[in-house]
C-alpha positions as CSV (number, residue, x, y, z in Angstrom):
1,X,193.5,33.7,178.6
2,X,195.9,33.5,176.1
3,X,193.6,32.6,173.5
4,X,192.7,36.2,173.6
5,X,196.3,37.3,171.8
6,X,195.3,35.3,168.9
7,X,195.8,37.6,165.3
8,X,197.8,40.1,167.7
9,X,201.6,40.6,166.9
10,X,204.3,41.6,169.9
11,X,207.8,42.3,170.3
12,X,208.7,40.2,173.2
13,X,207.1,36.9,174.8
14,X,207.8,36.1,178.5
15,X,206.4,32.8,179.4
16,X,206.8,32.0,183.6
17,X,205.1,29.1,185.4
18,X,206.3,26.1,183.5
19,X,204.7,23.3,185.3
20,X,201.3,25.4,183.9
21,X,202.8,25.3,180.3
22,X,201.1,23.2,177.6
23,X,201.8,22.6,173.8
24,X,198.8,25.1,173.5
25,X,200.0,27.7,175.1
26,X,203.3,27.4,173.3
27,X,201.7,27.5,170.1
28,X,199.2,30.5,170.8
29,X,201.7,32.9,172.2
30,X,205.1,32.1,170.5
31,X,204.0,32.4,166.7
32,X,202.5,35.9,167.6
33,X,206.2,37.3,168.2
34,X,207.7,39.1,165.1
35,X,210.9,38.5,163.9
36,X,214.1,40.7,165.7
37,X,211.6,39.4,168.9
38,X,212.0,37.6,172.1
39,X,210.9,34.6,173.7
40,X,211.8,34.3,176.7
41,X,211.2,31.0,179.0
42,X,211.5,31.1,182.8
43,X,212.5,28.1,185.4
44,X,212.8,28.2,188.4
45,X,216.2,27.1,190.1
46,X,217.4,23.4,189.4
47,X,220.4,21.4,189.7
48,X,219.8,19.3,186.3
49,X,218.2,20.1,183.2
50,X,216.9,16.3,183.8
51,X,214.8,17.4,186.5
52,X,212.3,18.6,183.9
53,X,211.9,15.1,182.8
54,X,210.1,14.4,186.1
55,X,208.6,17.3,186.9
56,X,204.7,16.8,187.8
57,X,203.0,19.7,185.0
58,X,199.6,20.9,185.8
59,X,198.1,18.9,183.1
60,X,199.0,15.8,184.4
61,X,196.3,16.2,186.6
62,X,193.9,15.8,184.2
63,X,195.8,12.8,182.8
64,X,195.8,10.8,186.0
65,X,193.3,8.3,186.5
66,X,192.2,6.4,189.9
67,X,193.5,2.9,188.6
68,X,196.5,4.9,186.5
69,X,198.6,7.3,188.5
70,X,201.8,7.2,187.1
71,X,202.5,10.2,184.4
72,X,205.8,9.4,182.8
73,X,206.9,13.1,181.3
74,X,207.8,11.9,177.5
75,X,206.8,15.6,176.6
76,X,209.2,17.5,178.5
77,X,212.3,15.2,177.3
78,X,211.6,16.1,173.8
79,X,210.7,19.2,174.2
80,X,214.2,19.8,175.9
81,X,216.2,17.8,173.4
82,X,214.2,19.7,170.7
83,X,215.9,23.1,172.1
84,X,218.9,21.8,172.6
85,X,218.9,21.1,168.3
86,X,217.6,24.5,168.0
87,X,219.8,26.8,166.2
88,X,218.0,30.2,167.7
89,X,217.8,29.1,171.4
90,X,220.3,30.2,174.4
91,X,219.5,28.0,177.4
92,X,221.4,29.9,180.4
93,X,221.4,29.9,184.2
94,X,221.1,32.9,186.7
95,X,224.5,34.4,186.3
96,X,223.4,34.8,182.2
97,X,226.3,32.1,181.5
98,X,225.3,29.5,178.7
99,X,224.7,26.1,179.4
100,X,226.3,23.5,177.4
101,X,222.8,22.5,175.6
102,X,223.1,25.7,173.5
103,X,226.9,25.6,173.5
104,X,226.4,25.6,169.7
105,X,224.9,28.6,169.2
106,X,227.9,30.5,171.3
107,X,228.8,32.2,168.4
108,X,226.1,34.1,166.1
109,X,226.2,35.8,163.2
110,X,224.7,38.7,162.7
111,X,222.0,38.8,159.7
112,X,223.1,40.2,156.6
113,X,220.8,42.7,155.3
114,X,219.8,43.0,151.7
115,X,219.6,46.1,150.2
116,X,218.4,45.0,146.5
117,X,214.6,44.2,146.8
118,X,213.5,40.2,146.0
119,X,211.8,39.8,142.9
120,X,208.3,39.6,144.8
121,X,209.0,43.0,146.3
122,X,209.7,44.6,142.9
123,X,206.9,42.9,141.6
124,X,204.8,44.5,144.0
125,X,205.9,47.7,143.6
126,X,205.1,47.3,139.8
127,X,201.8,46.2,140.5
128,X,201.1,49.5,143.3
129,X,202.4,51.7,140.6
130,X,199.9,50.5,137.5
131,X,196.7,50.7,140.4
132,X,197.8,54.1,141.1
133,X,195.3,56.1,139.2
134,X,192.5,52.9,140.4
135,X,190.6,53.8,143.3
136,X,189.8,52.6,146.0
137,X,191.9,49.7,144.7
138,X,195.4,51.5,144.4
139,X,195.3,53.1,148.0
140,X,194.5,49.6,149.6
141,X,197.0,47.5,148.0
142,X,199.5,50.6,148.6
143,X,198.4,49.3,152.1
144,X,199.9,45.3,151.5
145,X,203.0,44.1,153.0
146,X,203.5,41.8,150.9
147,X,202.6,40.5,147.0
148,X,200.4,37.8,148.2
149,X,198.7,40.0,150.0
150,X,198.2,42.2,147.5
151,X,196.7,39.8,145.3
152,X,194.4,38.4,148.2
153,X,193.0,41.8,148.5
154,X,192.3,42.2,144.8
155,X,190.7,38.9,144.8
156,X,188.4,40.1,148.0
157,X,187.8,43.5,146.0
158,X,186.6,41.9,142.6
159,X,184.3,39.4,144.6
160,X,182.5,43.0,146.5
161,X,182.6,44.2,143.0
162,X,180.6,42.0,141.4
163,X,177.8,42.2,144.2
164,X,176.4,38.9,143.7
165,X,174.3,36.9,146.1
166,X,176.1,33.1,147.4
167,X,179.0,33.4,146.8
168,X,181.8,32.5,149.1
169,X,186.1,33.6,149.2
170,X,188.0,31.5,151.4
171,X,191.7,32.6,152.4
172,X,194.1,30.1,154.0
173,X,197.4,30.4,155.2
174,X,199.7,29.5,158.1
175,X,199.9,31.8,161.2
176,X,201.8,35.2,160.6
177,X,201.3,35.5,156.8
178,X,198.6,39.0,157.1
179,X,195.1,37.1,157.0
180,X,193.5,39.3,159.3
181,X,194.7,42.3,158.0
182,X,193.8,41.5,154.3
183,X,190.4,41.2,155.3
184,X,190.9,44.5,157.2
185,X,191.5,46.1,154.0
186,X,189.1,44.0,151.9
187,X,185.8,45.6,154.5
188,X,187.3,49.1,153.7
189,X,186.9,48.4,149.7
190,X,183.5,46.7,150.9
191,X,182.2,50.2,152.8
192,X,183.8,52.5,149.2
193,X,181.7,50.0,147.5
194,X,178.3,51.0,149.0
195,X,177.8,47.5,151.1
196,X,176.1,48.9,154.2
197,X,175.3,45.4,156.9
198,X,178.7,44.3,156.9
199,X,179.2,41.4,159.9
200,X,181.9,40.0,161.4
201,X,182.4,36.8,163.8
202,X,185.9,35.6,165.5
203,X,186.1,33.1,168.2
204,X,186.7,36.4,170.0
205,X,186.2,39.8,169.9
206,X,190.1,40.6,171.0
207,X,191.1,38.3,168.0
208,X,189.9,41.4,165.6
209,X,192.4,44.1,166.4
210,X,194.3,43.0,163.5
211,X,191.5,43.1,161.5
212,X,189.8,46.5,162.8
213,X,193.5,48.0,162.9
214,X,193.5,47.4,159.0
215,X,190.0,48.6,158.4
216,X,191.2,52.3,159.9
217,X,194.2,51.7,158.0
218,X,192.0,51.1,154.5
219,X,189.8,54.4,155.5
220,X,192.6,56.7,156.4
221,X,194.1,55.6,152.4
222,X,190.8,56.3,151.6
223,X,190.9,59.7,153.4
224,X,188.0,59.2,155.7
225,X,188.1,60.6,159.3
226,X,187.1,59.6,162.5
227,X,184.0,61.3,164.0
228,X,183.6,62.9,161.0
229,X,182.9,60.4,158.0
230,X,182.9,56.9,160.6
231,X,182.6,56.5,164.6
232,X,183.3,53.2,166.2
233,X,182.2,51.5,169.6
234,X,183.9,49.5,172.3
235,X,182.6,46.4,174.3
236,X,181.8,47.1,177.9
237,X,182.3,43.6,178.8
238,X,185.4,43.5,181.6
239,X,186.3,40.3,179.5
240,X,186.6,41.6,176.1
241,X,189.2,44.5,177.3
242,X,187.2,47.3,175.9
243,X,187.4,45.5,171.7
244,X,185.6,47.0,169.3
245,X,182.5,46.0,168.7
246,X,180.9,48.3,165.8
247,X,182.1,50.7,164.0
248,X,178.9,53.3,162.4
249,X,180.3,55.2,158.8
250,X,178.1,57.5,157.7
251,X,180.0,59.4,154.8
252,X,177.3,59.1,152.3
253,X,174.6,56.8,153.8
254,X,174.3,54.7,156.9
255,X,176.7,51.7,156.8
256,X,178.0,49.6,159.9
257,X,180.7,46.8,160.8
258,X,179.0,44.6,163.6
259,X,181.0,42.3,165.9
260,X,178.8,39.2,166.3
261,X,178.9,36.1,168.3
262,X,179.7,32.7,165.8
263,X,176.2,31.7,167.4
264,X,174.6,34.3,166.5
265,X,173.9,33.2,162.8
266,X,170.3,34.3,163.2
267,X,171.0,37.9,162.8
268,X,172.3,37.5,159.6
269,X,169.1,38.5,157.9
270,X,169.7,41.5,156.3
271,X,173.6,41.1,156.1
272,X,175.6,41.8,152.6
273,X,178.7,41.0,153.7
274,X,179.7,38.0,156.1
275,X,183.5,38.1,157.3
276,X,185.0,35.0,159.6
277,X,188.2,35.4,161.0
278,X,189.5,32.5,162.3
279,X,187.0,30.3,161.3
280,X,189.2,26.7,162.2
281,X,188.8,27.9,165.6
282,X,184.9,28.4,165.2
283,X,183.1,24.9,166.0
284,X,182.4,23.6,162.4
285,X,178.2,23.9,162.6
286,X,178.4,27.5,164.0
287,X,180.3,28.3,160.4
288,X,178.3,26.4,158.0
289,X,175.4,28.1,160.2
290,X,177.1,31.6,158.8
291,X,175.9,30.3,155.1
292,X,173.5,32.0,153.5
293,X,172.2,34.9,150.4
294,X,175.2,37.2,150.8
295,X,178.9,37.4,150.4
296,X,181.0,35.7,152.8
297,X,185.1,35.5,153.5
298,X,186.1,32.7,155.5
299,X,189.7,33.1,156.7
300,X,191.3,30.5,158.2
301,X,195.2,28.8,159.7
302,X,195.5,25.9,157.7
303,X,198.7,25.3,160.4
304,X,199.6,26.7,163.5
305,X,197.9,26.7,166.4
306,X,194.1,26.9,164.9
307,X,195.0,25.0,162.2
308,X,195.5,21.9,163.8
309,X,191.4,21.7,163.5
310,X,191.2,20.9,160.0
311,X,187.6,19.9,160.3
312,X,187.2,23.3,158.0
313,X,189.6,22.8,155.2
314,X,188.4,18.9,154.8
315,X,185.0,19.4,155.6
316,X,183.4,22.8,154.5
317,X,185.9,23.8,151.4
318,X,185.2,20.2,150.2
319,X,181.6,20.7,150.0
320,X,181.6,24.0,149.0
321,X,183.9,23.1,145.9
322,X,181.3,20.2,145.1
323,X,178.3,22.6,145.6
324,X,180.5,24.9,142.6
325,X,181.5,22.4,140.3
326,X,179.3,23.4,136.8
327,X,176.2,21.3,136.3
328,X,176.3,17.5,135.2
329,X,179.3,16.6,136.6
330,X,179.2,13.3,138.8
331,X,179.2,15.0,142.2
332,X,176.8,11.8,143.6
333,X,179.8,10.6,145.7
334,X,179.9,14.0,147.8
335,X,176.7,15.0,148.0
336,X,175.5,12.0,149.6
337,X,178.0,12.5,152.4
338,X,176.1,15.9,153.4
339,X,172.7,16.2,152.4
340,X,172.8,19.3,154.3
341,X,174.6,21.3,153.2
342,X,174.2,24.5,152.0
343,X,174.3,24.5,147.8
344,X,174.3,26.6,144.8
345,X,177.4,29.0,146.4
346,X,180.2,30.0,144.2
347,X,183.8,29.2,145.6
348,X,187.1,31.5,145.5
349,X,190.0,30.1,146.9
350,X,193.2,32.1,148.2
351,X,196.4,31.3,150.0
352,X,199.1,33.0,151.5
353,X,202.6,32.0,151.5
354,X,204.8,34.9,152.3
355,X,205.3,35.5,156.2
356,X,205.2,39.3,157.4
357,X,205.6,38.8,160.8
358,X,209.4,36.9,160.2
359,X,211.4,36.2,157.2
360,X,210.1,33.3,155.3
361,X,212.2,29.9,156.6
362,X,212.4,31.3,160.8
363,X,214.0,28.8,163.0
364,X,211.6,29.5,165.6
365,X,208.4,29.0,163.6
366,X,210.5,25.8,161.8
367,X,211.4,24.8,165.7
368,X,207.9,25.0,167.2
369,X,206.5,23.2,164.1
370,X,208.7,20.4,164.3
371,X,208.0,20.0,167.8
372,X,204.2,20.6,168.1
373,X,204.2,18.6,164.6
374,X,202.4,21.6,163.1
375,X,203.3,21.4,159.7
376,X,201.7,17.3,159.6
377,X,198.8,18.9,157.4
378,X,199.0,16.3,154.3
379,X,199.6,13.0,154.3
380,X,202.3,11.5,151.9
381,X,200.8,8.9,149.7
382,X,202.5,5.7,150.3
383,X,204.5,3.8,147.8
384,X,203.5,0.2,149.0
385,X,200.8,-0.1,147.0
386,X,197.4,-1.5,148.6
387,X,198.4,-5.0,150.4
388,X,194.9,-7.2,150.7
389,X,193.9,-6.3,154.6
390,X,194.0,-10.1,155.6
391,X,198.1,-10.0,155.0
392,X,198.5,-6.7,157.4
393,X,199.6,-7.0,160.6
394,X,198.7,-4.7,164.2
395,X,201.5,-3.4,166.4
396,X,202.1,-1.6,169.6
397,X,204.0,1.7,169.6
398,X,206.2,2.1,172.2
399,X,205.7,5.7,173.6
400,X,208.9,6.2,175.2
401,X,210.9,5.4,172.1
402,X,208.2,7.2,169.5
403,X,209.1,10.8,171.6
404,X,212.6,10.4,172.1
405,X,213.7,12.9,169.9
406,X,215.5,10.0,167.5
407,X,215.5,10.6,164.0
408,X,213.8,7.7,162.8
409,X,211.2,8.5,165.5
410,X,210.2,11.7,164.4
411,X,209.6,10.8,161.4
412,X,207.4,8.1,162.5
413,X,205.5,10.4,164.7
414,X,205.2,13.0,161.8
415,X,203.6,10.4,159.6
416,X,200.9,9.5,162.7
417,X,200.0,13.0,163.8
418,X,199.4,13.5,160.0
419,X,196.9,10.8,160.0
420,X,194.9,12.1,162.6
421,X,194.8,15.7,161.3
422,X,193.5,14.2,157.8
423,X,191.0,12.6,159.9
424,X,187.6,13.7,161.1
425,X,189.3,14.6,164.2
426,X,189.6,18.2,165.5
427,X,192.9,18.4,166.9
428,X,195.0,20.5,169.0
429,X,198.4,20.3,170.1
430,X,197.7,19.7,173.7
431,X,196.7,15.9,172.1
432,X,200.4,15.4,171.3
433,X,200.9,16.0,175.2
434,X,198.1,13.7,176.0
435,X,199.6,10.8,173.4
436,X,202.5,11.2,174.8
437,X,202.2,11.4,178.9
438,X,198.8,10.1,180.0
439,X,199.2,6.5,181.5
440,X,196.4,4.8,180.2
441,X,197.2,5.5,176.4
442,X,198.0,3.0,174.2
443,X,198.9,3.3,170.9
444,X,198.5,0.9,167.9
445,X,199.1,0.7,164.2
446,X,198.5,-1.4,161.1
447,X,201.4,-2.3,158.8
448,X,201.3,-3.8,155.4
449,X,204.2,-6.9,154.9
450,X,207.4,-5.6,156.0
451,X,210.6,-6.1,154.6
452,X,212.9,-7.5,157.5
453,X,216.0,-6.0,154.9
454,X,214.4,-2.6,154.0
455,X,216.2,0.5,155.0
456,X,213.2,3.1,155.5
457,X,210.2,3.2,157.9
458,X,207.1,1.5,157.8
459,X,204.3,3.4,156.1
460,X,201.4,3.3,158.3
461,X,197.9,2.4,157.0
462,X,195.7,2.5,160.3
463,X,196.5,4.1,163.9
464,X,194.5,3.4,166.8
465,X,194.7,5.6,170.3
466,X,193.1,3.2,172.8
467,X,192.4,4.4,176.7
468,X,191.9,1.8,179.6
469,X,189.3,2.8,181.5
470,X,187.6,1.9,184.6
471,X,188.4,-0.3,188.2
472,X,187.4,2.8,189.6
473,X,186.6,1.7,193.9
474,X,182.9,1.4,194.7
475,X,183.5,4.2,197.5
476,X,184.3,6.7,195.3
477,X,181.5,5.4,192.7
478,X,178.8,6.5,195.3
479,X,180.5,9.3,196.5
480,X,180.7,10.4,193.2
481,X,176.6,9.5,192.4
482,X,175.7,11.2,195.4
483,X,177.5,14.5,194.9
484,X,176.7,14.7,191.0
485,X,180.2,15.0,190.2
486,X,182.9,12.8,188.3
487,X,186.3,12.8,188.2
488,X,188.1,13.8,184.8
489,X,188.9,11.0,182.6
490,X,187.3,7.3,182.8
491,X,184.6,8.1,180.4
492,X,182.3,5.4,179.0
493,X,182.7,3.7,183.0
494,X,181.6,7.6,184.7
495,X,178.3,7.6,181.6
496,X,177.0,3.9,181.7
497,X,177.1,4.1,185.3
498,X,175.4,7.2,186.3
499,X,172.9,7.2,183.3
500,X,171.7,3.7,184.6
501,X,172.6,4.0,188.3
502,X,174.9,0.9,188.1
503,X,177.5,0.9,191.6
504,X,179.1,-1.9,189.9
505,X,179.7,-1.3,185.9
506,X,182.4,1.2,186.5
507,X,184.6,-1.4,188.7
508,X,184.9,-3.4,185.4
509,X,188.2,-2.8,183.4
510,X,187.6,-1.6,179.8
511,X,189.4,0.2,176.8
512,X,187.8,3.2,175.2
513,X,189.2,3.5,171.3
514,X,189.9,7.1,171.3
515,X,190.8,7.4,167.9
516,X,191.4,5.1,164.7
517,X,192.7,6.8,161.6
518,X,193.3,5.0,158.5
519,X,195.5,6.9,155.9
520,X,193.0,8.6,153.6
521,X,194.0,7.2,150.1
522,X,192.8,3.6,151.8
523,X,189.7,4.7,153.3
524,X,186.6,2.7,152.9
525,X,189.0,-0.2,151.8
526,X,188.9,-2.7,155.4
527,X,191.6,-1.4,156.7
528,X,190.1,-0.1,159.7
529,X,188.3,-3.1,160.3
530,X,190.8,-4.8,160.1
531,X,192.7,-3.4,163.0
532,X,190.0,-3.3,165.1
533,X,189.4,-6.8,164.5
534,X,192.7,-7.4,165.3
535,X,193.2,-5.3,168.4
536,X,189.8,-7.5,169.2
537,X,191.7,-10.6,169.1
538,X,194.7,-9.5,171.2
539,X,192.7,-8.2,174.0
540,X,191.2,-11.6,173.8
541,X,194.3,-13.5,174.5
542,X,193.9,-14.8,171.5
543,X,197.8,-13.8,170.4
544,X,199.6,-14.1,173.4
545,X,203.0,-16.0,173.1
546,X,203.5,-19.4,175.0
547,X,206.8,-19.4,175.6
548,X,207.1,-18.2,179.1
549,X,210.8,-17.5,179.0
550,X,211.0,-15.2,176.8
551,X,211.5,-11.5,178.1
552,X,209.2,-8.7,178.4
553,X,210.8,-5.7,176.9
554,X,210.5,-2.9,179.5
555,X,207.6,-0.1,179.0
556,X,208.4,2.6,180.9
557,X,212.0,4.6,181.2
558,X,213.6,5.1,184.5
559,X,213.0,8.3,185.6
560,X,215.5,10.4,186.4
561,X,215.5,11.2,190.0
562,X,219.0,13.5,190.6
563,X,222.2,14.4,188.5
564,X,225.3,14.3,189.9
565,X,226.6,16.9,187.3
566,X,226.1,20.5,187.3
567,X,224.3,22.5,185.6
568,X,227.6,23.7,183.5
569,X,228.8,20.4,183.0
570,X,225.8,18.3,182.6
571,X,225.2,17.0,178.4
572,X,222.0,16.8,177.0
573,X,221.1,14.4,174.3
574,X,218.8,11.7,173.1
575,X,218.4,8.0,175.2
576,X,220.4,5.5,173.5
577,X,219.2,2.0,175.3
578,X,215.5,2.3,174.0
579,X,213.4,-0.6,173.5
580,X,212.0,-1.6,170.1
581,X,209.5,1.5,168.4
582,X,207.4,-1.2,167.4
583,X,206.3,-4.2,169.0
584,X,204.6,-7.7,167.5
585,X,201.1,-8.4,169.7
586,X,202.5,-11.6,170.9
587,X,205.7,-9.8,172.7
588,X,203.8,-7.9,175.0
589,X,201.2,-9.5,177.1
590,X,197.5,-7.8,177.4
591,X,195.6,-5.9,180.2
592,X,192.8,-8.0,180.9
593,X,189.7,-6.0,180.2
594,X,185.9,-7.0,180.2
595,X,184.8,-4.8,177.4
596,X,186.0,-2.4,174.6
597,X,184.1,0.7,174.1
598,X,183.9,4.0,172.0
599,X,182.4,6.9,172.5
600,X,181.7,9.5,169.4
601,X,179.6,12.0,167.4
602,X,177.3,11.0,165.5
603,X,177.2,10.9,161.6
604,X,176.0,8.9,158.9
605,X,179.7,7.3,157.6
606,X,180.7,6.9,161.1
607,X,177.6,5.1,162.2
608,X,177.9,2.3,159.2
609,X,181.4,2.0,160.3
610,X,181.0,1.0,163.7
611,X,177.9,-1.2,162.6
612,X,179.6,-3.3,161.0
613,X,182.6,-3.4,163.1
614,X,183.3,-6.5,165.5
């Protein structure tokens, strides 16, 4: 349920059932604390802190396969070592007595406070006091928190201002920077403005109590009352905790703010105003469905938790900034991309930098970034130039030293999280957990020519996610037929063989290509086909090494089964005797498969991709 505190701000956190925690959850509820706020994380009793590298999460479920059982937990070592370098984290046991993992942070300063404002706050000040004698724009922005703000709202006000049809204002930010409540404000200007059909869609209706919080707020600097000038509604629905719904004004004429469902797009007919909060966390065709002969604000979390989908900011503010760019310039290469799209709307873009909920540079929002790799929303261009495809090479990434926590190795997983959030992929950060811990993940990347004497990391071109798939037993194939149920996971085996009835298909051993991401300054260049071609060719046994002697570097940790040391005692800190981050083909010997698969949505670029593909 958590996804219902989204937008919400609290003073305190308290997160209980571990094994039940996911990178999700950690993102939702943590960045919704304000600063001076707790977080506060429960375990239950344990000898070692090194017992949470082997204890079975709730997710792994999910992970587990019939042919691949054994979860290795790569996410709960870094995400212990990762508080164990955090410099606002106290890790104690039941007596309140600090273990030596936070042993650095024993001693904390208090936080100066400054009494002289920052030159932002004086500016704002300076801009509240010349929009004084404005109205309604100088009793909103009295309303801001911050200068960005401020100048978000003007932006939303001289876009209702103008009244004209198409148009479009989209405001991005990371979590905690006053979205939601800008928006709040911005629909108060909308209603002193005259707009009557004001709509607004969320992924929930509990995600707008920020936003409906800040609409009162605009009305009562406005000086209109409740019951008298505006009334508002509540949801009935047990699930939506008695939200609001509609709120009827009815000062001069008859205006409302409607709640509506992102799928609802069809009762948009006679709408002025179109307002979407959140709208990363809104499936991508339910937005564009939103699109039409009004006004419309798109807010959206370009990181954080919603963020991570970025399917908005690459996809819909691309085409919409095509769709604005002035007549008779070359906009071919776009427009052939999305034929559908809607066209002719005018673009406004905003962002937000200054945080309201905590200072600006938190260690908890700078430690949950780092950890959920949040912040992996552009991609650095690489300085190797563009090496012909033929002279690249494929490796294999070991997991267990890629989330170790090493320096080098978080900056190698930075750079491949970053790839597939620049990708067409919708991500969350529940993949990171998935990457790390499920047993039938592989990953793979391309390399240009590497420098045996060069003293940085590799820049990656392509990376490919690859799950094996399949030996599932013929017992539980017809058990499974005949009940009309499949178990999770295993999925190109579970579809060929129940839409053709075939006992025997999902007994073969095959490897679904989850995801391949090439870098996006070298898409469209043969990268990508290059790496399938070679992943092709090692699942072939076409690269396997002859020399039998040589050693197979070990895969998988030891897990760590007891600690001598107590809990007092016991020291914390990253594995030393790690095998290789990356691996030549030819030093690690194949699974023997009988197919490669993919499974994916359809689309026109992606289509001529795989055509052409081996």
């Amino acid at each position: 349920e958590t996804h219902r505190i989204l937008g919400n701000t609290y003073g305190m956190c308290v997160l209980q059932d571990f094994e039940a925690m996911t990178p999700n959850l950690l993102a939702r509820t943590i960045e919704t604390v304000e600063g001076g706020g707790l977080v506060v994380i429960l375990l239950k009793t344990l000898a070692s802190l090194k017992q949470l590298y082997t204890m079975s999460m709730d997710v792994h479920q999910r992970f587990r396969t019939e042919a691949h059982q054994d979860v290795v937990c790569r996410f709960n070592e870094r995400f212990l070592l990762s508080l164990a370098s955090s410099k606002r984290c106290l890790v104690v046991d039941d007596q309140l007595s600090v273990l030596p993992i936070s042993s650095h942070n024993l001693h904390v300063n208090p936080v100066e406070r400054s009494e002289l404002p920052s030159e932002n706050e004086t500016e704002l000040n300076d801009l509240r006091e010349q929009l004084r004698d404005t109205q309604p724009v100088g009793a909103l922005v009295s309303c801001c928190k911050t200068l960005d703000q401020a100048k978000a709202v003007l932006k939303f006000i001289e876009a209702i201002s103008e009244k004209t049809l198409r148009s479009t204002v989209s405001l991005t930010a990371s979590r905690g920077r006053g979205k939601s409540a800008a928006l709040g404000l911005s629909v108060a200007a909308a209603i002193a403005f005259g707009y009557s059909n004001i709509f607004v869609t969320s992924p929930s209706p509990e995600n707008l109590n920020t936003f409906f919080e800040f609409v009162f707020k605009g009305f009562d600097a406005l000086e209109y009352q409740e019951h008298i000038d505006y009334g508002l509604i509540q949801s009935t629905n047990p699930d939506f905790n008695k939200a609001i719904i509609r709120v009827n004004v009815f000062r001069e004429h008859r205006q409302t703010i409607q709640y509506i469902h992102p799928a609802d797009s069809n009762m948009l007919s006679q709408a002025e105003l179109v307002v979407i909060d959140e709208a990363a966390a809104i499936p991508l065709p339910y937005v564009k469905g939103m699109l039409g002969p009004y006004l419309v604000f798109l807010a959206s979390t370009i990181n954080g938790y919603e963020g991570t989908g970025r399917s908005l900011s690459l996809k819909l503010l691309q085409q919409l900034r095509v769709q604005a760019v002035p007549v008779g310039a070359n906009t071919n290469v776009v427009a052939k991309k999305d034929n559908a799209a809607a066209t002719g709307r005018s673009l406004h873009e905003i962002t937000l930098e200054e945080s309201i909920r905590y200072k600006g540079g938190d260690d908890v929002e700078a430690w949950l970034t780092k950890l959920l790799c949040l912040d992996a929303t552009s991609v650095a261009p690489l300085l190797s130039g563009c090496p012909p495809p033929d002279n690249c090479d494929l490796y294999y990434i070991n997991r267990d030293t890629l989330f170790c926590y090493h320096r080098a190795s978080e900056e190698f997983l930075q750079r491949l999280v970053a790839l597939y959030v620049a990708s067409h992929y919708k991500n969350t950060p529940n993949d990171l957990q998935m990457m790390s811990d499920a047993p039938a993940h592989h990953l793979f990347c391309l390399l240009g020519p590497i420098n045996p004497n060069a003293k940085t990391l590799p820049e990656i071109l392509v990376v490919i996610q690859v799950c094996l798939e399949g030996e599932i037993s013929r017992n539980s194939v017809v058990e499974s037929f005949s009940r009309g149920k499949r178990a999770s996971g295993d999925l190109i085996p579970w579809t060929i063989g129940q839409q053709y009835q075939d006992p025997d298909f999902p007994r073969l051993c095959g490897a679904r290509i989850v995801r391949i991401a090439t870098h996006p300054d070298y898409q469209g260049m043969g990268y990508g086909a290059k790496a399938l071609n070679l992943l092709k060719d090692y699942y072939e046994f076409k690269m396997t090494n002859l020399d039998e002697e040589q050693a197979i570097v070990s895969e998988e940790i030891e897990n760590v089964t007891e600690e001598e040391v107590g809990l007092l005692e016991e020291c914390i800190e990253p594995r030393k005797s790690l095998p290789p981050l990356l691996l030549k083909l030819h030093e690690r010997p194949p699974e023997k498969l009988d197919y490669i698969g993919v499974s994916y949505g359809l689309t026109e670029p992606l289509l001529k991709f795989w055509f052409k593909s081996p």
